[in-house]
N, C-alpha and C positions, 0 to 999 in steps of 0.2 A: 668605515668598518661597520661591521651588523654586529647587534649584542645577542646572545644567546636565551633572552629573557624569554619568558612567557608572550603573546600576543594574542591580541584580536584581529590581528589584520592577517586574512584568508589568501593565501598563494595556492595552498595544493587541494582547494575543492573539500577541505575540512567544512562549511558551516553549512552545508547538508547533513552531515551526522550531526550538528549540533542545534540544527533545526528540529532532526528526528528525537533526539533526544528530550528537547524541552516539547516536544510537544506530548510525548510520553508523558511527563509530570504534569501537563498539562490537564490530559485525558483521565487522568485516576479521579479526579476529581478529589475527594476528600479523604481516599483510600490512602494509604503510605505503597512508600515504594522506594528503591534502592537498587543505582543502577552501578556497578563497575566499569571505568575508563580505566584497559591494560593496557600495557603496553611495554617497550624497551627502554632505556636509557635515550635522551635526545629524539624519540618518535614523537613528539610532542603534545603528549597527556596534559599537562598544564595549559596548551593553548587553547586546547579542545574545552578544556571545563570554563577557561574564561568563556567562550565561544558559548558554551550554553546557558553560562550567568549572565552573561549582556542579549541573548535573548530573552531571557524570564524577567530581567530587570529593566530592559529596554533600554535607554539613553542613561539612567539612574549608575552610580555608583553598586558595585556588587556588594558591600562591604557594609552589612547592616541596614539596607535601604528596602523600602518597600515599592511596590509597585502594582497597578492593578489591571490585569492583563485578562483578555475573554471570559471577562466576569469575575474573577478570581483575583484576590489579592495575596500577596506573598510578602515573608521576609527572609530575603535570599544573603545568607551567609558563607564566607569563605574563611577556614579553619586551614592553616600550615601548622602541623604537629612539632614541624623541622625546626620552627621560629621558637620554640620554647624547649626543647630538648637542652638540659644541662639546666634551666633555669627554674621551671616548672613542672608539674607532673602534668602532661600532657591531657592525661585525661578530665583533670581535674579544671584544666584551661579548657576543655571543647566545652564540656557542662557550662561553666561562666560565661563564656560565649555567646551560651546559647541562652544565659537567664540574662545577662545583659542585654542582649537583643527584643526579647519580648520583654522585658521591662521598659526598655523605651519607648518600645509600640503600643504600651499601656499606660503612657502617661499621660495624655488627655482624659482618659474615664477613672475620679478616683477608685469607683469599687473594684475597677478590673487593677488599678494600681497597689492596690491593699492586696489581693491575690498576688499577683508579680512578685513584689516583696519577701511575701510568703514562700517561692518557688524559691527565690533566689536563697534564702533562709534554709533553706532543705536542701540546695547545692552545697551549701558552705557544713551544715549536720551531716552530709552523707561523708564529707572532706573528712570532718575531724573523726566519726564513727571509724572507719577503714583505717584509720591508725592503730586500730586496737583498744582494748582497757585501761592496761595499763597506762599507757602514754597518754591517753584520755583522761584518766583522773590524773597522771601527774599534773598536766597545762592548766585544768580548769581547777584542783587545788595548789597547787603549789605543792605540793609535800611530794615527794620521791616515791612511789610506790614498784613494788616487783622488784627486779634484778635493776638497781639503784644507777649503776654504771651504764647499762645498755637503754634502762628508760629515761635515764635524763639528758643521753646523747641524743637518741631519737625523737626526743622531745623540744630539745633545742633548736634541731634542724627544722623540725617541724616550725615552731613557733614562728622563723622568719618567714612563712608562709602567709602574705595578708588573707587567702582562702582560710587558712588554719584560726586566724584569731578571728573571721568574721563569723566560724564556725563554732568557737568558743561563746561568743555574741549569739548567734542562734541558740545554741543550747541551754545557755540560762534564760532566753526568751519562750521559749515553747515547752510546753508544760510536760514535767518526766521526764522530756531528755537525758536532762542535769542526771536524775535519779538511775534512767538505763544506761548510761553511759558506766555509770559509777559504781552500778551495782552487778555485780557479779552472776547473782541466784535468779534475777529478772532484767538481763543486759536487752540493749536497744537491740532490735532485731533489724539486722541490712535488709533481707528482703522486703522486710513489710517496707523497711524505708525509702525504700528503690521505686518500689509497686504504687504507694502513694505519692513518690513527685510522678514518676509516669502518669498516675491520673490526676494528678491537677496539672501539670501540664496541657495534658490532652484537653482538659476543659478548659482552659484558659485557652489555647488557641480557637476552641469552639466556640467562644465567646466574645471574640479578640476576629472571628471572621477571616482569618487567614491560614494559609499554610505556609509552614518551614519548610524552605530548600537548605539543607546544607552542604558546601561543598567541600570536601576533605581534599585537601590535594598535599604534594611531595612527602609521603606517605613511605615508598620508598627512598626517601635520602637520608630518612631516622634508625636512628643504633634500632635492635630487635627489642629492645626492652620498652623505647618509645611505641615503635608501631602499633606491637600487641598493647601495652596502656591506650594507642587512640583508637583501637577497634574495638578495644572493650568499654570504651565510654559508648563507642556508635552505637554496641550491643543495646545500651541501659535507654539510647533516645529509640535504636528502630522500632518497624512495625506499629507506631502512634499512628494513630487517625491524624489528616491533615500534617503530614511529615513527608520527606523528601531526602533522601540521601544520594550523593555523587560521588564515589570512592572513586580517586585517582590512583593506582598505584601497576607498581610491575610484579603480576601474579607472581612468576619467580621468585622474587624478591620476596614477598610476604610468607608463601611457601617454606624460604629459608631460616626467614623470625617466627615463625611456628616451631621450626625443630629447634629452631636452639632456645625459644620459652619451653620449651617440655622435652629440653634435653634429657635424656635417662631412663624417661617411660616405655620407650617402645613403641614407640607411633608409626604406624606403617603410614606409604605415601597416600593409601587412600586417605585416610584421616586427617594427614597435612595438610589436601588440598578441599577437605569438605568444610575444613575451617572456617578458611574466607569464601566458598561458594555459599554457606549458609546463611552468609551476611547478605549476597548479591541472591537480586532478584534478574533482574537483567545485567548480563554481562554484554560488553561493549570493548572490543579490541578498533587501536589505532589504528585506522587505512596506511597500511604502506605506500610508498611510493613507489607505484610503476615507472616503467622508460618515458612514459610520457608526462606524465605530475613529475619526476625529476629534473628533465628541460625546463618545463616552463617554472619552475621553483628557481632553478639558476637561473635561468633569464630575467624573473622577476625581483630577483639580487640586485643583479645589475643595473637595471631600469632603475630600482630604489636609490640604490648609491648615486647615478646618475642624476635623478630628481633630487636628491637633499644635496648634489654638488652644483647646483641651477645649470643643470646639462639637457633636461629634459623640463617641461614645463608640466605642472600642474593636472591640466586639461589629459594632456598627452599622456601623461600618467594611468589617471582614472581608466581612460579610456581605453589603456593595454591589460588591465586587472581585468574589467570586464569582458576584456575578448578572448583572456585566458579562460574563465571563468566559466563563460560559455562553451568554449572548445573540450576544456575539460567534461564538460557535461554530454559530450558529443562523442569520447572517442569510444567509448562502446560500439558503433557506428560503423566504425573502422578509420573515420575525421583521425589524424594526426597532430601531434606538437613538432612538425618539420620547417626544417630552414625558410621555406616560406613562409608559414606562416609567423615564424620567429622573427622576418624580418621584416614582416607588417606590422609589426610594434610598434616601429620605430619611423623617425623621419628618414627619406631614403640620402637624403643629405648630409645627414650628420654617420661619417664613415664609421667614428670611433666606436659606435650605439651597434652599428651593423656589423660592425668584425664582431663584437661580443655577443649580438646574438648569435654570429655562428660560432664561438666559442662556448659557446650552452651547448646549441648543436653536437658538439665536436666529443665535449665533457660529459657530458650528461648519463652516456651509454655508460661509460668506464665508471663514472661514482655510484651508479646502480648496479653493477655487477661487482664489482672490487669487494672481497670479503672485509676488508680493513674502514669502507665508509655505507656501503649498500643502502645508498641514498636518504642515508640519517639525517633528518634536516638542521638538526644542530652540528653535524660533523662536516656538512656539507659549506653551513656557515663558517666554522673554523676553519674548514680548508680556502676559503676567500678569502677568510683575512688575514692569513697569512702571506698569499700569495699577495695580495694589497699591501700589507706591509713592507714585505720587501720592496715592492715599486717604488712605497715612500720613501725607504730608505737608500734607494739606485739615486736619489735626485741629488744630493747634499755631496754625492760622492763621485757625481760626475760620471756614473754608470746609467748609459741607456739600452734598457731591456727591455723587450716588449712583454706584456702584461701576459700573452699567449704562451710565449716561451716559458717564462716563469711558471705558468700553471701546469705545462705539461711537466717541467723537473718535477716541480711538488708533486705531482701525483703520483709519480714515480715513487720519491723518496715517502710520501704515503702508504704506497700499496706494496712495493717489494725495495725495501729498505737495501736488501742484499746486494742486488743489480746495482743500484743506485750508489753503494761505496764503492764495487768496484768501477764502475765508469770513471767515480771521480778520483780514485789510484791509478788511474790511467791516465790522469790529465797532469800536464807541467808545464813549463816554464816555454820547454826546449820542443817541444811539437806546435806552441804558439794556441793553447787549450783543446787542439782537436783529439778526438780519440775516433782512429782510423776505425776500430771494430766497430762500434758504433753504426757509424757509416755503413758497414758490409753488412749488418743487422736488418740498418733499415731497409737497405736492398733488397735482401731476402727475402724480408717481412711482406713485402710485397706479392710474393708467389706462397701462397697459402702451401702448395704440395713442399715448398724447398726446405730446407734446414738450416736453423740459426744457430751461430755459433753457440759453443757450448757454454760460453759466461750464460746467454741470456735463455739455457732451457730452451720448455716449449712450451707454456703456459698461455691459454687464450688469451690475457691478460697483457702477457709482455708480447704478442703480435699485435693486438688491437693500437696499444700506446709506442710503437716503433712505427707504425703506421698513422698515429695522428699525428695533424700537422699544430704548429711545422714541424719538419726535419731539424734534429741538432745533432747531427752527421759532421756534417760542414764548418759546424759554429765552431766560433772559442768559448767552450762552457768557463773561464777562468772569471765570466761576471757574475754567473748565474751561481757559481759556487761561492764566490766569496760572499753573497748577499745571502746564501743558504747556511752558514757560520750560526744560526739557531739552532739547527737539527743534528751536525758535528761537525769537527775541525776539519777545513779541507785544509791541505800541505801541498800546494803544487806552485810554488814559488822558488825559488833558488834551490833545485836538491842537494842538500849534503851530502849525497850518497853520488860516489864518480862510480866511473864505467865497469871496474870491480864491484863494488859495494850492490849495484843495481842489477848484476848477472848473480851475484850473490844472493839478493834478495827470490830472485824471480824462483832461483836453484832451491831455495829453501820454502818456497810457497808449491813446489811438487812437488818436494821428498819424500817419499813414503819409507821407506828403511834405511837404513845409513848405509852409506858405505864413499870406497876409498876416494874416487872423484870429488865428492861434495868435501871431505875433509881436506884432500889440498886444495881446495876451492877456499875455504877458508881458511885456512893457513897463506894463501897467498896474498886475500884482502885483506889480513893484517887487523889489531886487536878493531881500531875503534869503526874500521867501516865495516867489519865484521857483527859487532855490536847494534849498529844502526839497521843492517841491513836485518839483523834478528829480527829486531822491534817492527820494524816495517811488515815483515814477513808475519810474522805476528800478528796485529793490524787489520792486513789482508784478508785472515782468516776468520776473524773476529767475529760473525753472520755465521759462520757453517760449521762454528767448533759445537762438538755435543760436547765437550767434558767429557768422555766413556774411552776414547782409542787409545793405543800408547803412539800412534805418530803424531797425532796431533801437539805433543811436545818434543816432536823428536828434534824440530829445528833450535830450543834452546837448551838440552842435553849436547847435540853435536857441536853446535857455538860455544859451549861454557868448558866440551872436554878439551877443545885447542886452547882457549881463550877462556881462563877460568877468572881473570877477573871482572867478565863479565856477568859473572855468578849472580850477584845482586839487584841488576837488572832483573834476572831472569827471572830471578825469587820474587819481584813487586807484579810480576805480568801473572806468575800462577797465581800471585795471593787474591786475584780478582777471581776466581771461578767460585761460582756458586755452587759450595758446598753441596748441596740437597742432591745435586747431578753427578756428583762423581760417580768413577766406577772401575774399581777392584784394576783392570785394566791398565788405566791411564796413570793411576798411585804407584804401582809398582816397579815403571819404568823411572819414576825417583827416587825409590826410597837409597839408589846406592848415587846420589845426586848430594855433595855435601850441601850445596849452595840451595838444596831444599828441604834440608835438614827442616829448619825454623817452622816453615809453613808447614811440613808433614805433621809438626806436634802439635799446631793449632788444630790440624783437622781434627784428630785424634781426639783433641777437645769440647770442640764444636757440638752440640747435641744433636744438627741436623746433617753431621755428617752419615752416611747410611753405615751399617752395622759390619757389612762385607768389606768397604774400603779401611774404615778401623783395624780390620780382623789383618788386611794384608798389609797395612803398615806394620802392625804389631806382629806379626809373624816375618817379616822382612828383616827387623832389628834381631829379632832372635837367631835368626840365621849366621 
């Protein structure tokens, strides 16, 4: 399995940007600077900022360490906001961080340690200042001052803050604090307070010979109230001489914790987004992956898996990272990542290595096009390991499926989830798991001018994956779905539904208006294959229902008016529509439906039922 974590280790031709990057911070010399890493969800922002903190720190740990690189010495920090969200005020953690870190790096020269101290002393003053007065003279007196109820709440909470009593400690240390904290007519003043750790700061690292890298990352995975708390501490450290900042986050995403910190105002989208640009000095967007970095990413999956399962040696290894590595450097060129050279990776004798490379080949195209993965490299690992999963779980069970097969269903069931149920309501006991359409699909799929049946549309999409191999035309898909039981229930085992029930079913999955055939159709299947065959029908539809039509219920109206005590059934299948989608339309074709009686009054209820469907239930009854 692959874990989705953070890395250093380079598949898709990332640590060229992460070269340019530190060389950037490099170059300023003792100037500040502040670059922005955007990006998506799973583009891989966090691997990238590792990527530039293992060059600036070298072999050294990121994590507080120094390092002294072309003349220059650093102390390269990595702050996750996300790790203290709920437990600390975030901001208040980057600042300690950041006085913890040059405090240790000033521990060999006392006078630069006497300084340090002092910084840190003005983290924990600036802590307990932003609490306010009152709350400030309650902690440092004891006695309740202001509104007695709200300051001794907030005083409480506070107090379990070890920042907050080290700040208490500060302020009876440093001379007048105590007194502007406490005094009203001459209170401590935040800016000057802010302005003077800024410049000791700056001179303690000027003295101290180094500069601060800091790296901010998952930035976007904190509530809005953390985020803006950790770019308003960024604020209070940017633009220092001999500073560094590396903001990971998804512009998006920060955008959004903008408007909802300053909900009310009126802030147009310009001003949303000059936010965070006034932070960044250089912005830096994640390289997507092209059709060619998305082969050799999957291929380079599999080699991995491969080597940590001693299928692939060592040596062998290295040695395909590097020939990706280079290629990648080359396809501007017009050099390719094609089956050839995908199967020079590998020993030409080990077949298992060489089907999977051209199983990268085969995949590669469709997860970079596919709206649902578009060569996300987190999405792209999830889709492996599932597909790996299930192999494991084919073994224990005495199912053997090839590893190819299983990835073309999952991709399927990935990218058009719709296709993919009804293929598998097509498969049973009694055809031995084939599904003949399938088959005529894949035929088709083959003559680009032809036309595919109408289950599967005509989306580039579903020609491309009908046409990759192999073919499961032919197969009995009854292994590939039982092992697919993560994703939904497949039912093609003994049908309880006989030769009525399943003309019945089919009859009620194209009914568009009622009429007299379909009712002795059900009148002849009799209550309970009448029942089954609803639900089924039902089911079927489950992908293409909008909630808006009146046919789209019309098969449990026609089933409940023969066969009314079927009622209840029918009642558990509407009670599943998401409210928010109804529509005026589809309500009214129950409201004379006793058996939805129940659920009509919940909607009516509901706050996010919409206003018009309300209106026609309630104008339904009055009738």
């Amino acid at each position: 399995m692959w874990h989705d974590n953070e890395t250093t280790v380079d598949y898709v031709n990332f640590r060229l940007v992460a070269k340019a990057c530190a060389e950037l911070i490099r170059e300023t010399g003792e100037e500040p600077i502040s670059v922005g890493i955007s990006g998506g969800w799973g583009m891989g922002k966090s691997s990238l900022v590792r990527m530039v903190a293992s060059e600036l720190a070298s072999d050294q740990a990121a994590d507080s360490k120094s390092s002294k690189l072309n003349g220059q010495k650093y102390i390269v920090i990595t702050f996750n906001p996300w790790l203290y969200q709920g437990f600390e005020d975030a901001r208040t953690a980057l600042l300690q961080t950041v006085g913890d870190a040059v405090l240790k790096q000033a521990e060999q020269d006392e006078k630069l340690l006497d300084k340090a101290n002092s910084l840190v002393k003005r983290i924990n003053l600036l802590r307990l200042a932003q609490l306010g007065g009152e709350v400030a003279a309650t902690i440092l007196t004891g006695v309740p001052v202001g509104l007695i109820g709200k300051v001794v709440d907030t005083g409480s909470e506070a107090w379990r803050s070890q920042s907050v009593q080290d700040g208490v400690s500060a302020a009876r240390e440093i001379p007048g604090a105590t007194k502007g904290l406490l005094n009203e007519a001459e209170p401590t003043s935040l800016p000057k307070e802010i302005q003077s750790f800024r410049d000791a700061l700056e001179n303690l690292l000027e003295e101290l010979d180094i500069t601060l890298v800091v790296f901010v990352d998952d930035l976007d995975r904190c509530l809005p109230k953390t985020a803006i708390s950790t770019l308003e501490a960024i604020r209070l450290l940017l633009f220092l001489r001999r500073s560094a900042f590396v903001i990971a986050a998804d512009d998006v995403f920060i955008r959004g914790a903008v408007r909802v910190h300053f909900a009310g105002t009126g802030l147009d989208d310009d001003i949303v987004t000059s936010y965070f640009d006034k932070l960044i000095q250089v912005p830096l967007r994640v390289p997507r992956l092209g059709p060619n970095e998305t082969k050799a990413y999957t291929a380079l999956l599999f080699l991995e898996r491969a080597y940590r399962n001693d299928q692939l040696d060592s040596e062998s290894f290295d040695i395909a990272k590097e020939k990706v590595e280079a290629r990648l450097r080359e396809t501007w060129t017009g050099k390719s990542v094609d089956l050839t050279f995908l199967e020079s990776l590998v020993p030409k004798e080990n077949t298992d290595l060489v089907g999977l490379m051209g199983l990268a080949e085969r995949l590669a195209p469709l997860l970079f096009s596919a709206s649902s993965v578009q060569a996300n490299p987190r999405l792209v690992k999830r889709f492996l390991n599932t597909v790996f999963l299930r192999k494991v779980l084919a073994r224990p069970q005495n199912i053997d499926v090839d590893i190819q097969v299983l990835s073309k269903w999952h991709l399927l069931e990935r990218c058009d989830e719709t296709i993919a149920n009804a293929i598998a309501e097509k498969v049973s006991a009694t055809n031995e798991g084939k599904v003949e359409i399938l088959r005529e699909a894949e035929e088709a799929a083959k003559d680009p001018e032809s036309e595919l049946p109408k289950l599967f549309g005509d989306k580039a999409f579903t020609r491309e994956w009908l046409t990759l191999e192999p073919l499961l035309g032919d197969m009995d898909l009854r292994p590939i779905l039982h092992l697919s039981r993560d994703s939904t229930i497949r039912d093609f085992g003994a049908d309880d539904l006989d030769k009525a029930g399943k003309a019945l079913r089919d009859s009620l999955i194209s009914a568009r208006t009622s009429n007299e055939a379909l009712r002795q159709q059900i009148q002849q299947a009799g209550e309970v294959q009448s029942g089954l065959a609803m639900a089924r029908a039902w089911e079927a539809k489950r992908y293409s229902r909008s909630w808006q039509k009146h046919e789209e219920v019309l098969m449990l109206i026609e089933v409940c008016r023969i066969h009314s005590s079927v009622g209840p059934r029918a009642a558990a299948l509407i009670s599943q529509a998401p409210v928010a989608h109804l529509a005026p339309g589809l309500v009214s074709a129950l409201t004379e439906c006793a058996w939805a009686k129940e659920v009509l009054e919940k909607w009516v209820k509901d706050g996010e039922t919409p206003a018009p469907v309300k209106r026609a239930i309630t104008n339904a009854r009055e009738q």
